[in-house]
N, C-alpha and C positions, 0 to 999 in steps of 0.2 A: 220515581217521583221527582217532580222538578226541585232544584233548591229553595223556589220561592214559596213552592207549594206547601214542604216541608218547614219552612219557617214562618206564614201566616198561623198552619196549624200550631206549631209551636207557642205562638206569641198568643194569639188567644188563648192557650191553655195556661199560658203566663197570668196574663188578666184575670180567668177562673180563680188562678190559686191563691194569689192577694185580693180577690173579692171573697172569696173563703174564710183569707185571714183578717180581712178584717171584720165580715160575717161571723166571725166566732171571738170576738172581745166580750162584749156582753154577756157569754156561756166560760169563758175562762175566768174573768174579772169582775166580782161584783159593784164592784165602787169605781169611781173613776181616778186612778190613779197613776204615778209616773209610770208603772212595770204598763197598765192599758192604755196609755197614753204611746209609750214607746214599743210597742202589739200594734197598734194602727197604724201607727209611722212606716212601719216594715210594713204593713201590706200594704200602703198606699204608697211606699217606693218599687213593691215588686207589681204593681197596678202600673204605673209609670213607665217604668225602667222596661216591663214589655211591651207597653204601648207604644213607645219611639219605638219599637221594629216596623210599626206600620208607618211611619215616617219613612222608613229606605224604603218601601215598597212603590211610594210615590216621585221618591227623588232619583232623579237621574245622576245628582252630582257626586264623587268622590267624596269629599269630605264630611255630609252628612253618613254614607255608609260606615266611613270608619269611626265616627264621632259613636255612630250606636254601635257597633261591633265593640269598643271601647267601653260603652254604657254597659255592653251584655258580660264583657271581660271584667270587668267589677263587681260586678252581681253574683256572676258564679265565681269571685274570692270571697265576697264574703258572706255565701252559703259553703263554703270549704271553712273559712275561721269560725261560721258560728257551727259547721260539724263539733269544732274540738270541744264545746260546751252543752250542744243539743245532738248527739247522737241516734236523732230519731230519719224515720222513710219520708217526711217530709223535705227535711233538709238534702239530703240525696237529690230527691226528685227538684225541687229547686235547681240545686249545680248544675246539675246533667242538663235540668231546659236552660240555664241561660249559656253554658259551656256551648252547646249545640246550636243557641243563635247565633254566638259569638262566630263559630265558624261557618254558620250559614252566612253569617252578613261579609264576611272574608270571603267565600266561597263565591257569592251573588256578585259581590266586588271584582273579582278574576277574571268569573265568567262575561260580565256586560263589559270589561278592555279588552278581553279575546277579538268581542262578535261585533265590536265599534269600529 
């Protein structure tokens, strides 16, 4: 499977997970309050933060690739910091997908100064 192939699928399943999380405020949170407040915020940063991967997809330039590689190296630290507080299989799968972008957007980056 290509690297790009592997990271489209990635990055949509990125956007699933934060339309999920934010699809489930109103069934966690009855009121609107700062803990639902700060519930949406995370899933519209994990909505975000995978959607810039389909920004590299379109750019040819270096510095976009590593600006989101950088996005994706953020996102899975802190699905690893909020492990030490929420020890659940969501947060796992989080890391692993942005951890996995991160080195596909490194990876995508290598390969297109190989083949230039």
């Amino acid at each position: 499977m290509r690297v790009q192939t592997l990271a489209m699928a990635l990055a949509i399943i990125g956007v699933l997970l934060g339309t999920v999380h934010i699809a489930l405020t109103p069934l966690t949170y009855a009121d609107w309050t700062i803990d639902a407040l700060w519930f949406v915020g995370t899933g519209l940063a994990i909505v975000l933060a995978a959607a810039a991967n389909f920004i590299e997809f379109r750019s040819s330039g270096v510095s976009s690739r590593l600006i989101v590689a950088a996005i994706n190296l953020a996102m899975g630290f802190f699905f690893a910091a909020a492990w030490q507080v929420l020890p659940e299989p969501q947060v796992i799968i989080g890391g692993v997908l942005f951890f996995a972008l991160a080195i596909c957007s490194l990876a995508n980056r290598r390969i297109k100064a190989v083949t230039s």
